[in-house]
Rosetta silent file (secondary structure, phi, psi, omega in degrees, C-alpha in Angstrom):
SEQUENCE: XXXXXXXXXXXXXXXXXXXXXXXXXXXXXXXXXXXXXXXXXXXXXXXXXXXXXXXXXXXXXXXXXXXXXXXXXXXXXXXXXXXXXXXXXXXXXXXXXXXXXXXXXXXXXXXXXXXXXXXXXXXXXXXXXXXXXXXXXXXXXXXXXXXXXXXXXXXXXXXXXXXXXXXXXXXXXXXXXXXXXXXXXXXXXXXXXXXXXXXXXXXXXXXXXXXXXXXXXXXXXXXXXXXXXXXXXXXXXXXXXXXXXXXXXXXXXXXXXXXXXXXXXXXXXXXXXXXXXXXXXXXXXXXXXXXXXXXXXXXXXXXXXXXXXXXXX
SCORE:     score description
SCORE:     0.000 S_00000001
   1 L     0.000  123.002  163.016  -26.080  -43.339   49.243 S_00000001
   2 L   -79.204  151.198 -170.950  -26.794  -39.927   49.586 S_00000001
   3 L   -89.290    9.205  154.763  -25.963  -37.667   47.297 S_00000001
   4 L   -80.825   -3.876 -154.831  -24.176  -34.957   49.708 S_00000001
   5 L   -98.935  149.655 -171.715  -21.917  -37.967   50.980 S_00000001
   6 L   -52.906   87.772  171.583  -18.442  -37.558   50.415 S_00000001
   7 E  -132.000  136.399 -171.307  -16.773  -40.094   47.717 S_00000001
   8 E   -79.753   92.237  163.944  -13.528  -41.021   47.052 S_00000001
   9 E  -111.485  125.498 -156.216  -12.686  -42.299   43.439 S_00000001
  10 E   -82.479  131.836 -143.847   -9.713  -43.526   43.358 S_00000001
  11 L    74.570  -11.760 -156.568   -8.149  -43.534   39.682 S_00000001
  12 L   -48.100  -26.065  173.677  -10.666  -41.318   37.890 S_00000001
  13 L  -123.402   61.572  130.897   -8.747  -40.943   35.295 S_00000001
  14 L   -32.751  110.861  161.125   -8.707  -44.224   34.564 S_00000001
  15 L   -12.529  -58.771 -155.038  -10.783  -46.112   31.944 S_00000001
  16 L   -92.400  -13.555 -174.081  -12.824  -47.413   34.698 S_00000001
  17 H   -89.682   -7.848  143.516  -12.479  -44.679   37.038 S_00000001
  18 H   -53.556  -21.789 -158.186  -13.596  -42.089   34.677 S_00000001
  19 H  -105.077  -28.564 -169.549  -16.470  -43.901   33.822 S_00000001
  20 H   -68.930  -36.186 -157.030  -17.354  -44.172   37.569 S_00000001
  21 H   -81.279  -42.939  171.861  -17.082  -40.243   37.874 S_00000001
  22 H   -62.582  -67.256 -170.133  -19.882  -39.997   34.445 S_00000001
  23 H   -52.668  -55.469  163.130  -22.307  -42.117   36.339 S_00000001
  24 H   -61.451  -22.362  142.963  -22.091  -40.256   39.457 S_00000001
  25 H   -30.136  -64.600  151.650  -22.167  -37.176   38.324 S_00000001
  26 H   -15.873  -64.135 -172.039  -25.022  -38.303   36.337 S_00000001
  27 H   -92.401   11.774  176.790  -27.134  -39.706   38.931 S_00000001
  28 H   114.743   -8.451 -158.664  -26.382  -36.224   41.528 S_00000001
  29 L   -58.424  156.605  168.887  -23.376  -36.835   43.598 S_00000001
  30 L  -126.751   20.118 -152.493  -21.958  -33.247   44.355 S_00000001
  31 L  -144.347   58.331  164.171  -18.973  -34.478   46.866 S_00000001
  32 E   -82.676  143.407  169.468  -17.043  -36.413   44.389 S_00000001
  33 E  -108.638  103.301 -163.074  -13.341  -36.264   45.988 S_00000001
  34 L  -116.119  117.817  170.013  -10.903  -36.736   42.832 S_00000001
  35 L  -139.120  146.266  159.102   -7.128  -36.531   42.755 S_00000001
  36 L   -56.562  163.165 -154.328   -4.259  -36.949   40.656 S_00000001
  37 L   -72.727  -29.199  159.630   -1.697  -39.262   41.109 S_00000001
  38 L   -48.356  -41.424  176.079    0.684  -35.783   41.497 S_00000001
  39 L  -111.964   43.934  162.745   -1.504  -34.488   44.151 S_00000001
  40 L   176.093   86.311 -172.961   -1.931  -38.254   45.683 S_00000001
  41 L   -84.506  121.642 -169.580    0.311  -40.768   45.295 S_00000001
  42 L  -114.157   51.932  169.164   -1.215  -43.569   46.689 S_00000001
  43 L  -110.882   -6.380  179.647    1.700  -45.823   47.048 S_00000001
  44 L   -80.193  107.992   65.612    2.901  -43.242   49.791 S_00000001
  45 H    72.016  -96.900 -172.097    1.178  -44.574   52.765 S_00000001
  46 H   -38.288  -35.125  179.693    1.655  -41.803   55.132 S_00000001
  47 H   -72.256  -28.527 -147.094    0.184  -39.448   52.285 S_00000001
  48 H   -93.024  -56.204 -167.046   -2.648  -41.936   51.407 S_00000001
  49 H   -78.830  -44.851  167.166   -3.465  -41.385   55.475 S_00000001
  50 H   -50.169  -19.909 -159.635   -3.262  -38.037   55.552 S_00000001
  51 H  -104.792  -72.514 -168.421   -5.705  -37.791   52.985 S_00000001
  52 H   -82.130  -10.252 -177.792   -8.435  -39.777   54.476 S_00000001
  53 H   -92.802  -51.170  170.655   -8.128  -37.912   58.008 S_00000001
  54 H   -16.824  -54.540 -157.530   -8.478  -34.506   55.854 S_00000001
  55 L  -133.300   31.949  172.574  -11.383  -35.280   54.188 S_00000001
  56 L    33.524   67.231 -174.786  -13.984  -37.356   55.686 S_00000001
  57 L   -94.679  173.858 -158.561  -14.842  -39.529   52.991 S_00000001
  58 L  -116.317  -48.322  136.129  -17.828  -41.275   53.062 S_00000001
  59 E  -143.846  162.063 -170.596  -17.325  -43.936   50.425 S_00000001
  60 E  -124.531  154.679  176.964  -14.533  -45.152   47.799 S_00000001
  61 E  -107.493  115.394 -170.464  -14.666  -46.750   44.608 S_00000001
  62 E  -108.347  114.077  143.299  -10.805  -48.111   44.468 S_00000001
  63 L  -135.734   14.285  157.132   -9.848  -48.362   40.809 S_00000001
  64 L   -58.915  130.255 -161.809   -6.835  -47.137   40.802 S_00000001
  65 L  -176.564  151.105  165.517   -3.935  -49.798   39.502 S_00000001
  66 L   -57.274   76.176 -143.414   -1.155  -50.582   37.963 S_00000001
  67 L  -112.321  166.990  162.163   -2.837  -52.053   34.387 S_00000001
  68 L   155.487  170.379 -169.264   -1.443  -53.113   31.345 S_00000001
  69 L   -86.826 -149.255 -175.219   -1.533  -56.143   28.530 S_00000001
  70 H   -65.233  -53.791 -170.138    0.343  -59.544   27.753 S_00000001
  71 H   -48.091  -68.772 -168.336    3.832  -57.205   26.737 S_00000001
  72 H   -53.643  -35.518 -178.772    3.682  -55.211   29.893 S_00000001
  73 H   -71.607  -37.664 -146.252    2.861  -57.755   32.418 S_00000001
  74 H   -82.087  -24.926  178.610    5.379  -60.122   30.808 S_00000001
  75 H   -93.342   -5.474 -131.575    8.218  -57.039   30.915 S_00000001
  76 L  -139.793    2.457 -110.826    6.721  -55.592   34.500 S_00000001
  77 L  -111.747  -14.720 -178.808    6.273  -58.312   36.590 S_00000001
  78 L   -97.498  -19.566  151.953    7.648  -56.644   39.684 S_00000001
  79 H   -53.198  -49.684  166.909    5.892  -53.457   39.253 S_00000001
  80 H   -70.117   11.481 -159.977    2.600  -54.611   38.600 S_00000001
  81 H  -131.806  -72.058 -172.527    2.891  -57.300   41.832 S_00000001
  82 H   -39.676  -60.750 -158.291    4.797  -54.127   44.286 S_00000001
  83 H   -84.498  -14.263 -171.415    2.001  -50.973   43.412 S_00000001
  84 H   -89.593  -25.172  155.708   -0.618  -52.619   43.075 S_00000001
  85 H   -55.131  -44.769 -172.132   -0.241  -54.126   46.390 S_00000001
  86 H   -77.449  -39.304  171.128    0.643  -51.161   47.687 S_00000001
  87 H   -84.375    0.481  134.252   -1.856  -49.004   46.457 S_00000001
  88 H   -70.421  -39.054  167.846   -4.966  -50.908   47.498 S_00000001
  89 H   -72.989  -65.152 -167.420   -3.372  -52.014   51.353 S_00000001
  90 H   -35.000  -37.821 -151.964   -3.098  -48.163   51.768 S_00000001
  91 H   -83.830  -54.525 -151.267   -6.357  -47.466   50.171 S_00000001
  92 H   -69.228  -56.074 -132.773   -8.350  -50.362   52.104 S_00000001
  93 H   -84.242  -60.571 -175.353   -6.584  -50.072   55.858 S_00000001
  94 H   -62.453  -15.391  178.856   -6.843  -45.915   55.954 S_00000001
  95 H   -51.822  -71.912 -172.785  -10.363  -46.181   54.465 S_00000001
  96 H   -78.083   10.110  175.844  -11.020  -48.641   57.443 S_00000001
  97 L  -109.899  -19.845 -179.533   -9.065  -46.457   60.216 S_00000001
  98 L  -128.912    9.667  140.079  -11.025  -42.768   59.516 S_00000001
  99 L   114.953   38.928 -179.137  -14.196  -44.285   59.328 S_00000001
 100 L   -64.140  148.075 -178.452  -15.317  -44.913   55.679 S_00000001
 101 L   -82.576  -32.405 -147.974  -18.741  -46.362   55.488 S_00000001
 102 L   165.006  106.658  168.000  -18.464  -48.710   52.688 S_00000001
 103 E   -65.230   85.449 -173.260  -15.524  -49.526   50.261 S_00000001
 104 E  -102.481  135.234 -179.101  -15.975  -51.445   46.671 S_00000001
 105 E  -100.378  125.547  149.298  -12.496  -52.958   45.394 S_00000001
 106 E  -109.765  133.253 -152.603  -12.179  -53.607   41.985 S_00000001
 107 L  -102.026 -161.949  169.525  -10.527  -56.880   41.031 S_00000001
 108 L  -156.272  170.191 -177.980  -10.513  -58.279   37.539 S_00000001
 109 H   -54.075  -32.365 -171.813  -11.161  -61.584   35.800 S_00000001
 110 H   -78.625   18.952  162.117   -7.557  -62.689   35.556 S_00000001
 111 H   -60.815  -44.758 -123.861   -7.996  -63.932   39.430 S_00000001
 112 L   -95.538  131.790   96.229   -9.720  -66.678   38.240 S_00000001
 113 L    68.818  104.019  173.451   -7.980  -70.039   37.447 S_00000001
 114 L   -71.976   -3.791  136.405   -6.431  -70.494   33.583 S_00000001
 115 L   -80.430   44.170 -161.760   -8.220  -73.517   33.391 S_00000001
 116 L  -106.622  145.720 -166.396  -11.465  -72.893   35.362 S_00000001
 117 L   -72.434  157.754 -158.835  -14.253  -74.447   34.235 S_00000001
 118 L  -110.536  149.127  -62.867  -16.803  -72.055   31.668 S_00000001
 119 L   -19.323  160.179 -166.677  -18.297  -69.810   32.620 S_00000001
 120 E  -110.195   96.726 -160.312  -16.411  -68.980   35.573 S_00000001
 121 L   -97.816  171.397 -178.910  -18.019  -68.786   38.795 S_00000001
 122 H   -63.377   -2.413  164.140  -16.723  -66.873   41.803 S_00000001
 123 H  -106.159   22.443  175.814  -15.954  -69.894   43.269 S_00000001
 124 H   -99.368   13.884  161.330  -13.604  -71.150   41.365 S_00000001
 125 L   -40.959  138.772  159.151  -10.677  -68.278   43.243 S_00000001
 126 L    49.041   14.940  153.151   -7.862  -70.994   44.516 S_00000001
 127 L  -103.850   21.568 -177.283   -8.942  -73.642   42.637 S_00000001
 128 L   171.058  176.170 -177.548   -5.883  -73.994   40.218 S_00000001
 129 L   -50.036  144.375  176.164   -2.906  -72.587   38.257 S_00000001
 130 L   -94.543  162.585 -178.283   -3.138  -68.584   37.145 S_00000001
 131 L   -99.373  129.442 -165.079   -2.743  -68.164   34.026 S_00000001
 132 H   -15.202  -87.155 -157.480    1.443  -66.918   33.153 S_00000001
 133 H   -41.558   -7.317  179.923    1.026  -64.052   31.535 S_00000001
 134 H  -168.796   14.150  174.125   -0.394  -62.079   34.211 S_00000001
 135 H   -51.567  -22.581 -170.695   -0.150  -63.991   37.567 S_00000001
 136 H   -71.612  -39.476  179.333    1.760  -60.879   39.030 S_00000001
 137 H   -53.393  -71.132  179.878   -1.423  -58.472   38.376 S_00000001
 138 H   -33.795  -60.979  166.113   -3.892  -61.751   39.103 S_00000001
 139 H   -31.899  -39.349 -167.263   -1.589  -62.165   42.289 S_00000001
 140 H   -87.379 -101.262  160.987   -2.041  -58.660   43.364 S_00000001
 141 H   -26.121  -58.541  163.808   -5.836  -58.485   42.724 S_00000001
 142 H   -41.054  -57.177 -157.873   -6.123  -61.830   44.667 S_00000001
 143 H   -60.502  -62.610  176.762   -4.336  -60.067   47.052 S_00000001
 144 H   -67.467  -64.595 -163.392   -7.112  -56.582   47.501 S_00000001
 145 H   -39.770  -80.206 -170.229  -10.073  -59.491   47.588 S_00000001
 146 H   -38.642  -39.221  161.773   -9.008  -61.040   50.416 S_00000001
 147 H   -58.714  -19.180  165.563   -7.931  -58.003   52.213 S_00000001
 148 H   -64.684  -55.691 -175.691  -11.613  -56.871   51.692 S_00000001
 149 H   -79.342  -24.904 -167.961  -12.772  -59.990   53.357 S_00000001
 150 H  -106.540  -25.370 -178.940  -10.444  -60.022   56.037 S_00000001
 151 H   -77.881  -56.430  130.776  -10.916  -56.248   57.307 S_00000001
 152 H    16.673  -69.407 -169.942  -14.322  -57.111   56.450 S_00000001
 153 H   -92.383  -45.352  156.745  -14.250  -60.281   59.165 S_00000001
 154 H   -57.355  -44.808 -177.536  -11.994  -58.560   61.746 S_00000001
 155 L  -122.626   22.969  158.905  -13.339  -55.010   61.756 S_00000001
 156 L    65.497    9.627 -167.704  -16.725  -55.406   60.687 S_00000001
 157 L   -67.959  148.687  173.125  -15.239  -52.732   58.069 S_00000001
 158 L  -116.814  103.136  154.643  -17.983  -53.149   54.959 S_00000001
 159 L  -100.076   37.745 -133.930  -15.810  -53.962   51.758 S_00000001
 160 L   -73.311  161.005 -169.067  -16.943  -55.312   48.941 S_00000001
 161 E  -147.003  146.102 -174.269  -15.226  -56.404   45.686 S_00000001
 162 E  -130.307  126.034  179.556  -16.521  -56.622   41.841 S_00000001
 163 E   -67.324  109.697  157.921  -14.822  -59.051   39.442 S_00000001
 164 E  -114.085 -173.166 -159.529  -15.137  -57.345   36.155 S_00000001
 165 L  -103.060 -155.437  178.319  -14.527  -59.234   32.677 S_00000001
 166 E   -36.654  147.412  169.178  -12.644  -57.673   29.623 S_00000001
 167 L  -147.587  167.580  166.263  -13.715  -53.865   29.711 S_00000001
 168 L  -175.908 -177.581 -148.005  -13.200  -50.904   27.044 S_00000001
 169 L   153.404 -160.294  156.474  -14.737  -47.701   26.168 S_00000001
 170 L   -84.459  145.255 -166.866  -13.971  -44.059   26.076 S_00000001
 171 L    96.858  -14.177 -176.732  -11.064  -43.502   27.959 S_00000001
 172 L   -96.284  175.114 -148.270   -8.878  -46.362   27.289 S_00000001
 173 L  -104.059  100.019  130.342   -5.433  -46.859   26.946 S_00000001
 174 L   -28.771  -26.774 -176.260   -4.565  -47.225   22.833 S_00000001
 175 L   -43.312  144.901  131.351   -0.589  -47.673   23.308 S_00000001
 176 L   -42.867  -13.244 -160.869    0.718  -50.250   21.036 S_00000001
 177 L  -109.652  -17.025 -153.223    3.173  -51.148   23.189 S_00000001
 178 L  -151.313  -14.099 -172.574    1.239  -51.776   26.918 S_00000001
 179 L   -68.942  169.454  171.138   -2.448  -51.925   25.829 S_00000001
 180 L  -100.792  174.830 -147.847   -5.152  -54.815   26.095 S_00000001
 181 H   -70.352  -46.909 -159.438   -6.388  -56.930   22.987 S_00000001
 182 H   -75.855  -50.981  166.917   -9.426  -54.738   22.225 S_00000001
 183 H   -50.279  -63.922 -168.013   -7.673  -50.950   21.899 S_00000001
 184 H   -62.278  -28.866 -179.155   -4.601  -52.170   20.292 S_00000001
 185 H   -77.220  -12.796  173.824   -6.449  -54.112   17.426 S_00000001
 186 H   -86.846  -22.218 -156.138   -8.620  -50.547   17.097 S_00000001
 187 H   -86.672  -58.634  178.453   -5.584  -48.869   16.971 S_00000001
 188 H   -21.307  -69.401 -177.494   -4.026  -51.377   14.718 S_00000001
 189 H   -65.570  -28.970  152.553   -6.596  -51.375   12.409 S_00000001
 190 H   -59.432  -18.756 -176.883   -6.625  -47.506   12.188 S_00000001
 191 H   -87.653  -52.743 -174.897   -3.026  -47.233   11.376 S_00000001
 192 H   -75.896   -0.098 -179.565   -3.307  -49.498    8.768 S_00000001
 193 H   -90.416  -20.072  172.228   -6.304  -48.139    7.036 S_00000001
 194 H   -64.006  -63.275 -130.985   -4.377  -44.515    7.182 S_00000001
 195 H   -62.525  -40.209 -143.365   -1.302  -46.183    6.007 S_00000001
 196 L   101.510  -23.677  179.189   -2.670  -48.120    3.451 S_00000001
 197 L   -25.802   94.330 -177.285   -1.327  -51.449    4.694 S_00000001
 198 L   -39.595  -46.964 -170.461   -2.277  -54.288    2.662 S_00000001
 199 E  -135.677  122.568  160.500   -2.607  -56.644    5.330 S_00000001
 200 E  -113.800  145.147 -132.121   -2.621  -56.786    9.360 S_00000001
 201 E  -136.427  140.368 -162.271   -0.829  -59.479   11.375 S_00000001
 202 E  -125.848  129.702  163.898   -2.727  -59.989   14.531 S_00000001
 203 E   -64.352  159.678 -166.583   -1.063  -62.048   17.427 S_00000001
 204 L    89.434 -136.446  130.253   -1.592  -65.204   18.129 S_00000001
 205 L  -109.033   -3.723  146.239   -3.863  -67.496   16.767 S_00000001
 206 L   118.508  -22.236 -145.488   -7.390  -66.041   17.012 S_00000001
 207 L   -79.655   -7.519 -170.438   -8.974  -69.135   17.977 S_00000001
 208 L   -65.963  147.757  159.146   -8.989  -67.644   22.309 S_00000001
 209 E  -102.544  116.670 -175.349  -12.121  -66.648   23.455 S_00000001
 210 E  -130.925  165.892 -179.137  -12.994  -63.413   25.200 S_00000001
 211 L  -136.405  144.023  171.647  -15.817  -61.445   26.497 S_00000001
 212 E  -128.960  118.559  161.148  -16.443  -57.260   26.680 S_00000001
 213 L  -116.300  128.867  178.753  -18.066  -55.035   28.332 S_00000001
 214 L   -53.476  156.471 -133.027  -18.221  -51.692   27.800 S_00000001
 215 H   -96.909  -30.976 -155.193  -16.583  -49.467   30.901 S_00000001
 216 H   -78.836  -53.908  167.244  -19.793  -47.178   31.262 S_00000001
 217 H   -27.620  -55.407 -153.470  -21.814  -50.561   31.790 S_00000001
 218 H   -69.669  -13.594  167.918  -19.650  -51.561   34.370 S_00000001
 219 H  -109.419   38.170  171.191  -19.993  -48.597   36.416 S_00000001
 220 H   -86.756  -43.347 -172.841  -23.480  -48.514   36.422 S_00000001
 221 H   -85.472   -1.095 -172.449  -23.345  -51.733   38.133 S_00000001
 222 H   -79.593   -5.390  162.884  -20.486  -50.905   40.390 S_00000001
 223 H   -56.590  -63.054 -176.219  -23.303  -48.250   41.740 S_00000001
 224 H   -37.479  -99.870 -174.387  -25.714  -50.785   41.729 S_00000001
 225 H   -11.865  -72.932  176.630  -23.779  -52.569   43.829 S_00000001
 226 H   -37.574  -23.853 -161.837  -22.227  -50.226   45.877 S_00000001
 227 L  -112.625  -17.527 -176.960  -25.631  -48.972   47.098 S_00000001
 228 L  -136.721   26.082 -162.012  -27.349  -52.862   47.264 S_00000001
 229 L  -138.005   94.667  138.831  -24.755  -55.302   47.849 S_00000001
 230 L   -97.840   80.825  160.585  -22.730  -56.106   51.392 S_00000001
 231 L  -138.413 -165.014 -178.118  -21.109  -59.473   51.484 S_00000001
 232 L   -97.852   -6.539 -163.361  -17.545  -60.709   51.457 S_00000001
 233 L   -91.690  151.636 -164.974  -17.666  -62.899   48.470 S_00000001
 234 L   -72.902  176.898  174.214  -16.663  -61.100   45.714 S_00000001
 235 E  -138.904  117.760 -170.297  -19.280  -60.471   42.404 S_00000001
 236 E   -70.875  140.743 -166.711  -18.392  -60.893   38.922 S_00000001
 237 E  -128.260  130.902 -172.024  -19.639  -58.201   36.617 S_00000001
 238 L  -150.961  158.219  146.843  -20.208  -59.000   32.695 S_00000001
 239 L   -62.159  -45.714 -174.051  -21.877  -59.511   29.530 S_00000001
 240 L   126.392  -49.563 -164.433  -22.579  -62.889   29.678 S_00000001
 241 L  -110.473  153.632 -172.234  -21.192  -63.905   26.302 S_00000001
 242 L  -143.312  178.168 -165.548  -18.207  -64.349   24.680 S_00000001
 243 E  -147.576  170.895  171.293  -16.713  -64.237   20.848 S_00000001
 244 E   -82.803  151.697  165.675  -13.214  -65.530   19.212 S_00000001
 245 H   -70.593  -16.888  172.807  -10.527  -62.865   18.928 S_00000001
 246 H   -51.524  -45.926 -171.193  -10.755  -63.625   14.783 S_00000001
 247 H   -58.521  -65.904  153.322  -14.397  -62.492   15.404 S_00000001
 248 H   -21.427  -57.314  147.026  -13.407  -59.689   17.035 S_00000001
 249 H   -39.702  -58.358  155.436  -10.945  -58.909   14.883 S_00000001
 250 H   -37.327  -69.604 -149.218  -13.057  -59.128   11.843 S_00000001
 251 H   -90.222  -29.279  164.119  -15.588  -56.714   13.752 S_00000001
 252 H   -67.888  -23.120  167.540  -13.072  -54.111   14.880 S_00000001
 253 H   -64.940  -56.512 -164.092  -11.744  -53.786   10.659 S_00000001
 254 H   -59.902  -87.984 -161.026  -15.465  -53.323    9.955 S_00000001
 255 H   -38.124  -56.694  172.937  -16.135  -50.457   12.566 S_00000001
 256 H   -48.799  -60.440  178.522  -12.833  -49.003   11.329 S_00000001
 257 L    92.686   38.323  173.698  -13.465  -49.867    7.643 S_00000001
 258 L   -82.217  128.719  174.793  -10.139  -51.342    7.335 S_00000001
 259 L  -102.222  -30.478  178.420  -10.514  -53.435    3.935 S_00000001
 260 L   -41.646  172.459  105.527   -7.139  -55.326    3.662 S_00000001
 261 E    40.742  100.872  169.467   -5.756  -58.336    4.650 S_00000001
 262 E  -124.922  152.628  174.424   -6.203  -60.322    8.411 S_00000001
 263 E  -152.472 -175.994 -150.567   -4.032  -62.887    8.974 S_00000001
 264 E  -129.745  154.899 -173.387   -3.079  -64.665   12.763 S_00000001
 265 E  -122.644   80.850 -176.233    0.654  -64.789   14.050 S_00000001
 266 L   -87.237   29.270  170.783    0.383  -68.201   16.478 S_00000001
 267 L   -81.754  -32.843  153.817    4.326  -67.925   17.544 S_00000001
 268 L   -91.451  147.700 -121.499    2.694  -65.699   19.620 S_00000001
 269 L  -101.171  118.710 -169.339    1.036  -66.257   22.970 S_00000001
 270 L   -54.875  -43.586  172.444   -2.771  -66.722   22.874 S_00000001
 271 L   106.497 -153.636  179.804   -2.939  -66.431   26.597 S_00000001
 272 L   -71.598  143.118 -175.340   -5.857  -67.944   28.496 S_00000001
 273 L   -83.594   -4.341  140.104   -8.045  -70.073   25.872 S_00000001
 274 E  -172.041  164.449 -157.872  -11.257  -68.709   27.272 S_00000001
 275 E  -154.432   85.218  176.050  -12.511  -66.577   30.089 S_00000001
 276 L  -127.405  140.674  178.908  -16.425  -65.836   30.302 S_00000001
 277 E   -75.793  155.467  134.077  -17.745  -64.883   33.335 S_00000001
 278 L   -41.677   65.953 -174.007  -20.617  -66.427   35.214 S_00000001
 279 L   -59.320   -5.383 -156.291  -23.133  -63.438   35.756 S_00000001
 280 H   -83.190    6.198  176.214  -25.859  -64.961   37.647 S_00000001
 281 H   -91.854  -28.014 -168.727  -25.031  -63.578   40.981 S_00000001
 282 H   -83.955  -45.680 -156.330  -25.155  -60.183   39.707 S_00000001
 283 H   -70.207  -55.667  169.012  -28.105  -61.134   37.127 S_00000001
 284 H   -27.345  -70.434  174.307  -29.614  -62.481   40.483 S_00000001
 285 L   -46.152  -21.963 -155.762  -29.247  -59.151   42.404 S_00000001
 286 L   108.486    2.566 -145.913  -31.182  -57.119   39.454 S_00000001
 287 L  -131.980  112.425  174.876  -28.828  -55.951   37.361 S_00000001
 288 L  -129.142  163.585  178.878  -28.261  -56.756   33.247 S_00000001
 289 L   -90.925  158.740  169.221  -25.491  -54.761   31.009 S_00000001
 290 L  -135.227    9.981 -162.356  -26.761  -52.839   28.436 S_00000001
 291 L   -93.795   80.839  161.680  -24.214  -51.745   25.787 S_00000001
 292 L   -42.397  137.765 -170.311  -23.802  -54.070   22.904 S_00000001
 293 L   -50.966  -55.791 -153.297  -20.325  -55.126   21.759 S_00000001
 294 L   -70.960  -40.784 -167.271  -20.850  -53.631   18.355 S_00000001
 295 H   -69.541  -61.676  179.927  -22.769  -50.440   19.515 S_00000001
 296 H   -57.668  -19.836  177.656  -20.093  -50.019   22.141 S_00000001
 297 H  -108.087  -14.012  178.029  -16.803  -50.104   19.377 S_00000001
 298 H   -89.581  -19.702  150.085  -18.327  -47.803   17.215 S_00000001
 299 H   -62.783  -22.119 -179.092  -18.418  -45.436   20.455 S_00000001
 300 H   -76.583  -50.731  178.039  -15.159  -46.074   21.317 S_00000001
 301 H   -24.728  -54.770 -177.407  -13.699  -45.702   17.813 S_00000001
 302 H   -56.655  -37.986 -176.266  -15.564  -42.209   17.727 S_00000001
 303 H   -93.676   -8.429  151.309  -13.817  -40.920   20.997 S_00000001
 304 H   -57.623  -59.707 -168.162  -10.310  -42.364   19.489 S_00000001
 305 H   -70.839   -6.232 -176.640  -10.633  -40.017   16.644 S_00000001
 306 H   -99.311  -31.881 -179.039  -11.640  -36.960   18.426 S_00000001
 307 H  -104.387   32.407  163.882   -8.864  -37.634   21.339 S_00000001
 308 L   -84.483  -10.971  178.961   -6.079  -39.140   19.074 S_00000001
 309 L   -79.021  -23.323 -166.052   -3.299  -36.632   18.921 S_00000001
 310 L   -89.676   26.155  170.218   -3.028  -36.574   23.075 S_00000001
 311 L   -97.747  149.288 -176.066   -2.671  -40.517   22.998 S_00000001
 312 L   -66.042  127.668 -154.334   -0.122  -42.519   23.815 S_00000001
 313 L   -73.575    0.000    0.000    2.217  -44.234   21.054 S_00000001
């Protein structure tokens, strides 16, 4: 990639698409092309097109999406299945119509199978039941791959797609209400150590397993990638490892320095019981993460407390 070329990130200010904007920046780009969802909505089609004959991009990073946790998917199901469709078919087909050179989609982990054998390679897509809680996203995501592969196979358009696993960082979404497992238990755990709170009641039963990687990793490799990678099958991007959410739990109070009380709610729904990616295609390619879980929560923590009044309840 040159670093004059024109790129489109779609989301930046987004966990991951924020993170995308620090590495390039970083490494030189001077042509980043950034917009808000107010001056680009990119479920409007016709706007979404207008947009790509305007400005000659060169390549896009799509991580713009409808996101959200177990509550939100489970309250959401037709929102998160409708925009997210819509805003990747907009994204991919004008992309491929004004001449973008090279596309990367990002998907997520919850494509994969709720029962897929562990670690989870990319070839396990379509080989069983999603898991409830978030087939409309999973559906959706499924949905962008293929659409990658098939523009990809018709028009010779070069799209590529990156799996990633659990991510968090600076930048992420904290709500109590709509968040994923790793913010809301920092959040959690922050309220109650202001509060005082004797105890915190964590859903579920702790025993699921998940693996995180920090957001800045992942867009170091979605560079990598972007700059050394053209096939259709998609590539899963990870640590490698994975921990219980008690463990987790237990290491987000410590980082906090919440002293009370953990205790497990299992009335409530554990979700899939574990989900670690398979890395070795990526590992294969050159590419390791470098961010430790622990190293990585005490950054995030730090950018909660300096950005907590503008966050969302």
């Amino acid at each position: 990639m040159n670093k004059d070329a024109r790129v489109f990130v779609a989301g930046h200010r987004g966990l991951v698409g924020s993170a995308i904007v620090r590495r390039l920046q970083g490494a030189g780009f001077n042509h980043l092309l950034l917009r808000t969802h107010a001056e680009l909505n990119l479920r409007d089609a016709a706007a979404v097109d207008r947009f790509f004959a305007a400005e000659r991009v060169d390549y896009v990073f799509l991580a713009a999406a409808k996101v959200g946790g177990i509550r939100a998917n489970d309250a959401y199901p037709a929102d998160f299945l409708r925009d997210n469709l819509q805003i990747q078919t907009h994204v991919i087909d004008a992309a491929w119509r004004n001449g973008v050179q090279k596309l990367l989609f990002l998907g997520s982990s919850c494509i994969y199978p709720k029962l897929a054998p562990q670690p989870i390679r990319e070839e396990s897509l379509l080989t069983g039941p999603l898991e409830p809680t978030n087939e409309w996203y999973a559906i959706a995501k499924i949905a962008g791959l293929k659409l990658c592969q098939a523009y990809r196979r018709q028009h010779g358009f070069n799209a590529i797609a990156a799996m990633p696993t659990n991510l968090y960082g600076p930048g992420d979404n904290f709500s109590l209400l709509d968040s994923h497992v790793l913010p809301a238990l920092l959040r959690r755990f922050h309220e109650a150590k202001a509060n005082g709170a004797p105890e915190v009641v964590v859903w579920g039963s702790g025993t699921p397993r998940r693996e995180f990687l920090h957001v800045d990793d992942l867009a170091g490799a979605l560079l990598f990638l972007m700059e050394r990678y053209a096939d259709e099958s998609p590539v899963n991007v990870g640590w490698g490892e994975d921990l219980t959410i008690r463990e987790l739990a237990t290491m987000v109070a410590r980082v906090v320095g919440y002293a009370g009380r953990l205790s497990f709610d299992p009335s409530k729904p554990d979700g899939t019981p574990r989900k670690l990616l398979d890395i070795s295609r990526l590992q294969g390619l050159g590419w390791r993460p470098q961010i430790r879980l622990e190293e990585g929560l005490w950054q995030t923590y730090a950018w909660f407390l300096e950005n907590q009044a503008s966050l969302r309840s």
